[in-house]
Every structure is written in C-alpha cells, then in structure tokens.
C-alpha positions in Angstrom: -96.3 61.1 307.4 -98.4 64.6 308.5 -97.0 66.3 311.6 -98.3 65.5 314.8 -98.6 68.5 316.5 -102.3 69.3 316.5 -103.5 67.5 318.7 -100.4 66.7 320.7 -98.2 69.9 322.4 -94.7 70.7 323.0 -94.9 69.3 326.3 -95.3 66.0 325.4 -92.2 65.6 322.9 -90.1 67.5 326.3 -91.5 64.5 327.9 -90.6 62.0 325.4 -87.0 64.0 325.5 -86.7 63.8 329.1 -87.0 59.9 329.3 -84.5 59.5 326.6 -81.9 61.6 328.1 -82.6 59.6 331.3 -82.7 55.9 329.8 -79.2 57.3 328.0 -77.8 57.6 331.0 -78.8 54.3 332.4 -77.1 52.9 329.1 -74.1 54.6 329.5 -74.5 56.5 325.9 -73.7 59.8 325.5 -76.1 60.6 322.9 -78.9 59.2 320.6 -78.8 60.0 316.7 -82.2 60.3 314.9 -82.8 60.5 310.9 -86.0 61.6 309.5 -88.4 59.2 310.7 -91.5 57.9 312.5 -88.7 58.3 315.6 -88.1 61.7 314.6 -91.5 62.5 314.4 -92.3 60.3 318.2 -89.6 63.0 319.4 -90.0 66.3 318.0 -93.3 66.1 316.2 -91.9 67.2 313.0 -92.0 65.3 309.5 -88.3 65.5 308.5 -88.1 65.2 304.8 -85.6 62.1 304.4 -82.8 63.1 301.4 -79.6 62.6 300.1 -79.0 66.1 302.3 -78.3 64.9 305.7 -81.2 65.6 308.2 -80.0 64.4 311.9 -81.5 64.7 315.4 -79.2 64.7 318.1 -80.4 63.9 321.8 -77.7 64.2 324.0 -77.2 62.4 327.6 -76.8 65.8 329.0 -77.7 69.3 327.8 -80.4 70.4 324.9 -81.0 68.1 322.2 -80.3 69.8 318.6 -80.7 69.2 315.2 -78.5 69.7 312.3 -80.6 70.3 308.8 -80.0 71.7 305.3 -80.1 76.0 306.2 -83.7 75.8 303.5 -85.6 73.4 305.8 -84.2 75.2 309.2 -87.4 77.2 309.1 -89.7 74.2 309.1 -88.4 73.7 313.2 -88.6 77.3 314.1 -91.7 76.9 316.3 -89.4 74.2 318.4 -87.1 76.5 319.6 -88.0 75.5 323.1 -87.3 72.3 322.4 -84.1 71.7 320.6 -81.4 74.0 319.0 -81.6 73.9 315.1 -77.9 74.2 313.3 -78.2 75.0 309.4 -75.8 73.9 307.0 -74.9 75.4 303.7 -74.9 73.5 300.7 -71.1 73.7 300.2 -70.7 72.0 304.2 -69.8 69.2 305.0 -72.8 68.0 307.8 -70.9 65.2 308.6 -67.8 67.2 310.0 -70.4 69.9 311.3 -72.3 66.8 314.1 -68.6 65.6 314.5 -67.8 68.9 315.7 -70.5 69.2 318.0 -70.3 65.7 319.4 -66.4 65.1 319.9 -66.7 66.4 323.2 -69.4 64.3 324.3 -68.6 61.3 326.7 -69.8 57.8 325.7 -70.8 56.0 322.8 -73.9 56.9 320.8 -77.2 55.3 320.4 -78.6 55.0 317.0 -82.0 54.8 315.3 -82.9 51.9 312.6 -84.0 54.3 310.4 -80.7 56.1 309.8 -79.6 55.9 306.4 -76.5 53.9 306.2 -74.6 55.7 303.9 -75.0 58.5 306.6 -73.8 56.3 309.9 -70.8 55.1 307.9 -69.6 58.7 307.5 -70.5 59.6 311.0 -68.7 56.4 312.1 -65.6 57.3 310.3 -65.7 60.7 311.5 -65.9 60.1 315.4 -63.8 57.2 315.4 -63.4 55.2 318.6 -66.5 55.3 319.9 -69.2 52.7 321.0 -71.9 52.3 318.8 -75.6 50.8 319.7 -79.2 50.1 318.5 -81.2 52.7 320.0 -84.1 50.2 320.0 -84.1 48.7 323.1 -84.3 52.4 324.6 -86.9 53.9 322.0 -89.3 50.4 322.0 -90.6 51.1 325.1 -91.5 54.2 325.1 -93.0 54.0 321.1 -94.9 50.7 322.2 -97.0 52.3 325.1 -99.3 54.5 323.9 -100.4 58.2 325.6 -104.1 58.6 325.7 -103.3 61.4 322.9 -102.2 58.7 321.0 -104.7 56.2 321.0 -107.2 58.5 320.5 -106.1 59.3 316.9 -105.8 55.9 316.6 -109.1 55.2 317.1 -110.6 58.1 314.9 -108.4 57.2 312.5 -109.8 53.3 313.0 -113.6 55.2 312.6 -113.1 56.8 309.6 -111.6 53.8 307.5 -115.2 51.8 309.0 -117.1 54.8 307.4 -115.4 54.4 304.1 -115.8 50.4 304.0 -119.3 50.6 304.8 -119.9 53.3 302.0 -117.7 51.1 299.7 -119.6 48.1 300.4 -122.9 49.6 299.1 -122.1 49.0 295.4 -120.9 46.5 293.4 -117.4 45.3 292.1 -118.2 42.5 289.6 -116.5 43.3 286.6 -114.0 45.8 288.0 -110.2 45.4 287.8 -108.3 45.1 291.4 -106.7 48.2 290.7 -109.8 50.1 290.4 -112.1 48.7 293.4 -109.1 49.6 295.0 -108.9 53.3 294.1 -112.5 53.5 294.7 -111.9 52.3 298.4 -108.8 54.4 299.2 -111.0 57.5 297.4 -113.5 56.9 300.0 -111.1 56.7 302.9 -109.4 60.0 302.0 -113.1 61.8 301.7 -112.8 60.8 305.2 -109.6 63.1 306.0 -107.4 60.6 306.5 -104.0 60.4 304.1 -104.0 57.0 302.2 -100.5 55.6 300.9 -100.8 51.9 300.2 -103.3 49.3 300.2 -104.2 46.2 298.8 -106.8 44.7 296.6 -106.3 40.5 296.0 -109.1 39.0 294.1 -109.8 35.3 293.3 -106.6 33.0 293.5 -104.5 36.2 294.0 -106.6 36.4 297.6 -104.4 33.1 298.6 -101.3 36.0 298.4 -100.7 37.4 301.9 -99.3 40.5 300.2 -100.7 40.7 297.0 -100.0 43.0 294.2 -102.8 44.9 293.3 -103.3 44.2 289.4 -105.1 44.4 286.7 -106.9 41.2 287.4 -110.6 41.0 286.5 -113.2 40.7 289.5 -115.7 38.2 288.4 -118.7 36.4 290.0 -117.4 33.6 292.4 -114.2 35.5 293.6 -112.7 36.2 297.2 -111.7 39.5 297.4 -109.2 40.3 300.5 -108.7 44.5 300.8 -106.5 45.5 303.1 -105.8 49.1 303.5 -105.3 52.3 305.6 -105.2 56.0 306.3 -102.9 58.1 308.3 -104.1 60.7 310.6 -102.2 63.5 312.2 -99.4 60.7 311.7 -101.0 57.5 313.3 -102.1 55.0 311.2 -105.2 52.7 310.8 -104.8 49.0 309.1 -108.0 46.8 308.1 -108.3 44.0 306.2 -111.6 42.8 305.3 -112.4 39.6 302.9 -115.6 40.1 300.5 -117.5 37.4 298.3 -118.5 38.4 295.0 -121.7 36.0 294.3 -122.9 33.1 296.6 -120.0 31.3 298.2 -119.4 27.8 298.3 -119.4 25.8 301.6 -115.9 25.6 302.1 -115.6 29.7 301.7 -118.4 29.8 304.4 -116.7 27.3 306.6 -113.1 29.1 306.6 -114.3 32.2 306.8 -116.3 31.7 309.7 -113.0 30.2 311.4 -111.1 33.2 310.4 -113.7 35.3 312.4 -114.0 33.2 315.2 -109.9 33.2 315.3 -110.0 37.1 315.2 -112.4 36.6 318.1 -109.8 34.5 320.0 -107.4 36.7 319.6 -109.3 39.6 321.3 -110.2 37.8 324.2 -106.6 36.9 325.3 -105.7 40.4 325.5 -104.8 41.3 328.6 -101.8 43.3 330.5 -99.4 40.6 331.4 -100.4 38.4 328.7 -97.6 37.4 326.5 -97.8 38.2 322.4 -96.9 34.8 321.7 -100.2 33.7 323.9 -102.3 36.3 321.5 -100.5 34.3 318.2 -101.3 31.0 320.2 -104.9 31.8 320.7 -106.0 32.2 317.0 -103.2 29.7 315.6 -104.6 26.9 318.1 -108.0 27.5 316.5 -107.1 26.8 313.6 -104.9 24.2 313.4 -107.3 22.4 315.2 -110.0 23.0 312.3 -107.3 21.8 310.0 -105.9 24.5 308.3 -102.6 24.9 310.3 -100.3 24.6 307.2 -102.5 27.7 305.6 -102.1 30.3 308.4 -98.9 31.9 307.0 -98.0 34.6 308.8 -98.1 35.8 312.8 -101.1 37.0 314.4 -100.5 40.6 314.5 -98.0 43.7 314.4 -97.7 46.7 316.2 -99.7 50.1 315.3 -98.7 53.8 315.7 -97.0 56.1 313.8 -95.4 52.9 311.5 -98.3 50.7 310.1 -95.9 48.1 311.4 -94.1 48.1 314.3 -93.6 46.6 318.0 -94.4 44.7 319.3 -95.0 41.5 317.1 -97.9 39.2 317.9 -95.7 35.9 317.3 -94.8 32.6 318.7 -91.2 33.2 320.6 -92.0 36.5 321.5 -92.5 36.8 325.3 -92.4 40.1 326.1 -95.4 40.8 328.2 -98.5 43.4 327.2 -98.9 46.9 328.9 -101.8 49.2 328.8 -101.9 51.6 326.2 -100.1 49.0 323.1 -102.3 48.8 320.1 -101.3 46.2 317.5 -103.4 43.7 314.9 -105.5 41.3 315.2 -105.3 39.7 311.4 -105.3 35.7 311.1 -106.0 34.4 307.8 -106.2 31.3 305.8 -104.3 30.8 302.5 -105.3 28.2 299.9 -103.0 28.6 297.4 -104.4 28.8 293.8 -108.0 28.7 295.1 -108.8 32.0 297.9 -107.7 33.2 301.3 -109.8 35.1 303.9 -108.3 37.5 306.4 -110.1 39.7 308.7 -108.0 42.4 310.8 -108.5 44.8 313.3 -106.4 47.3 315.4 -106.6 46.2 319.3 -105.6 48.4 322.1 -104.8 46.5 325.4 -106.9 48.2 328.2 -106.8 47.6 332.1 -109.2 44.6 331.6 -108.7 43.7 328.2 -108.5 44.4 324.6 -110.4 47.0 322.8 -111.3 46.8 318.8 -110.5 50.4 317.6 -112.2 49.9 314.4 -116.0 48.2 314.3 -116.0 47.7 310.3 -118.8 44.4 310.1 -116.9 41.4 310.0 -119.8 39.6 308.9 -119.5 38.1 305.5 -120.7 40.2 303.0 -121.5 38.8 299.6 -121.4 41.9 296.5 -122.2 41.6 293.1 
C-alpha cells in the first residue's frame, strides 16, 4: 500500500485522531492499538512495514497518540512529529514490555484493530493482564466507511485509469494466449497508467464459472468467456473492475445471461441511495435474476466495500441492514456461474451521492467479442 500523504495533509489524520480519542471515550477504552495496516495508514498516513519486529500505533483516550517501532524504521515517521510521539526500540528490547510500560498507567480497557498480528496481542495481553479487551471495529467502521471528498477523488482517478488501460487492452486480440499472459498484458497496461497493480484475475472458458479463479496456464481459444477482474492502487485507494469478454461469436445463451448480468448491475445502481439499506442493493440485482432463472448461479453477494482495502465495509448482502451514507463507495459486481460451461460478471465501484449512486469507473460494459 503507497503512502497517502500527497494528496491528503496532516490535518486530516489530526482529524481522524480526534474522533477516535472522542468515540474512545464514549466506549469507555482507554486506548486503541493499531498494527501496520490499511488502519494504520487511515490514521497516520504512513505504510508501516508489517514484520516479525513489532510495529504498534497507540491512540490513547487522553493525551498524544504514539507509536512504538524498530529504532531503523523510526525515521520513516519523522515528518509526523506533530502528530504522534515515535518511541524506537533496539533490537535487543523487548517492545512488548516497552508499550506495557507506557500503557500500565492508562485507565480502561483497550481497543484493538483486526489487523493486529495475533502472536503480537497475546504478548500484549499477557503483559497488561487484567484489562478489558475489544474489537476496535465498531469505532473505526464508521469512520473508514464514509469517505472525505479527498478520498473519493482518488478513488475515482484511480477508477479512470484502470478504464484507460481496459480500453487499450481491448484493442487486440487474446485467442491463443495463456490466462496468465492476457493477464500480465492487462495489469502492464494499468501500471503504464501510474497506478500500483498487486493481484488480478484472468478465468477463461469453464474456469470463468470460478468466482475466484486461479489464473493458469490455460489456453484462450475461440468460443471462450473470459472474466478479468483486476485493480490498481493509487496513493493507497484502490480500484476493482471486473469485466467479461467473448473470444469469437457467442452463442444465444452467453448473449442472454450476459445481458441479465448487465441489466442487474444496472439494478443495483439505481437503488442507491442514502438511507437505503445494503441488503435492498443485494435484493435489487438478486431479484432480477432469480426471476430470469438463474438464482442458484448467482454465488456470491452483490458488492463489498472500497477504500484503502480492495475489500472492506460495508458488505452489499442480504441480512445486512445497516443503512447507506453519503460518501461510501463499494461494488456493484453480480454474476452468473454455470459450472463447467462460463460465467459473466460485470463490476463497478459506486459511490453513494446525496441523490444516488455514482459509477466511478465508465469501462463499456457492452459485450465485447475479441479474437
């Protein structure tokens, strides 16, 4: 994950600080303990290299938030000084003992990320012993949910460039190609476009019936559905596209199920709204398709959150009531999964707006048929 300090300032990760501090209060925790991680990076806009050496940001109920890190990597938060104390360890300390010291004083329990290695919480719970311990999701969620106009503008320029490379990519052919390499010639394109590229997927023929595929060494051939899904990174926020191909004329039933796909990923966008639930968004492309038939072949939910994790909350899913806000960008990516035959999915990142949702990436989601 690349720092996200160029286009967003010191002020804003204060910010971010601030409401923490205040929402540990209203928990009654003393303090919320951070590894490196996307929450790491949400709060101090630094990449903290994740390690067997313990790495650990400390935001305290009261008083400055610090962080303890290996003495080598203590110059990497120098330019932070405003924002949090930095305490280096030697390699012959013991960390553990060294956040023990400089949290046995403070009242109440502590808060703690997901994304804290256990090996590191069982040490810190055996070191500061008779205290409360407690997800710190229900107080980072909301605030890692809603989106700052910052934010979502990355997201959408990080949306734009990964069109630009799917429209250069679907200039040329990819008969005769292996999965892995259509793939590499994709993710090539989309880092031409600036953006850092870590995964992606590449599912051709019967493999495009696999949600989450394993890009192979399989053989592209005239007649196969090819599903890529794939993304880039931008200052630390993340784009995620999926987009289904045809390699030669498809049959009828490829036509008919992709057009449902399309007009489910329609559906979807139009029930965004604030207030709406993310079950309703699930509901909306789900209903569609079960009633064209293919229920039993829609494996998955609707859509995931988007940000500085390629997935996170919320979840677009049936069950999940929890209302949408302005400013929360998630998927839109139904499919439809015919085991040992093909699968078409079509996704877009969607940003819920004051009157509705907004596509962040425009990529044509008309069927296109390559050689």
């Amino acid at each position: 994950m690349a720092m996200v300090t160029e286009t967003t300032g010191l002020a804003t990760f204060e910010r971010r600080m601030t409401r923490v501090r205040d929402d540990l209060r209203a928990a009654g925790a003393g303090a919320m303990l951070v590894g490196p991680s996307s929450d790491f990076s949400y709060l101090t806009g630094h990449d903290a290299h994740a390690s067997e050496r313990l790495t650990l940001l400390v935001v305290p109920a009261e008083g400055k938030p610090f962080a303890v890190v290996p003495r080598f990597e203590a110059i990497l938060l120098g330019e932070r000084a405003s924002l949090l104390d930095v305490h280096a360890w030697q390699e012959t300390d013991d960390p553990i003992a060294i956040v023990a010291g400089l949290l046995g004083t403070a009242g109440g329990g502590f808060a703690v990320s997901q994304q804290l290695w256990s090996t590191f919480l069982i040490g810190l719970q055996a070191a500061l012993s008779g205290r409360a311990w407690q997800d710190a999701t229900p107080l980072l969620r909301p605030l890692r949910m809603v989106k700052d106009e910052s934010e979502v503008a990355l997201l959408r320029e990080a949306g734009r460039r990964t069109d630009v490379a799917w429209e250069a990519f679907i200039g040329e052919p990819i008969s005769g190609q292996t999965e892995r390499e259509a793939l590499a010639r994709l993710t090539g394109l989309t880092t031409d476009q600036g953006l850092r590229v870590n995964w992606g997927i590449c599912a051709s023929g019967p493999h495009s019936a696999s949600p989450h595929h394993h890009t192979g060494d399989r053989v592209i051939t005239e007649g196969d559905a090819v599903v890529f899904d794939w993304g880039g990174t931008l200052e630390g926020y993340n784009s995620d596209v999926t987009r289904t191909v045809h390699v030669g004329e498809p049959g009828a039933e490829f036509r008919r199920v992709y057009d449902i796909v399309r007009r489910a990923n329609q559906a979807a966008l139009d029930a965004v709204r604030p207030g709406a639930t993310c079950a309703s968004l699930d509901a909306a492309a789900r209903d569609l398709i079960i009633a064209e038939g293919y229920g039993e072949a829609f494996l998955h939910r609707v859509g995931h959150g988007l940000g500085l994790d390629v997935h996170e909350e919320p979840y677009l899913v049936n069950g999940n009531d929890l209302p949408l806000e302005v400013g929360m960008v998630f998927s839109d990516e139904p499919g439809i999964y015919l085991d040992g035959r093909f699968g078409v999915r079509i996704e877009d990142a969607v940003v819920c707006g004051p009157t509705g949702g907004e596509r962040l990436n425009e990529a044509t989601r008309d069927l296109v048929i390559l050689a």
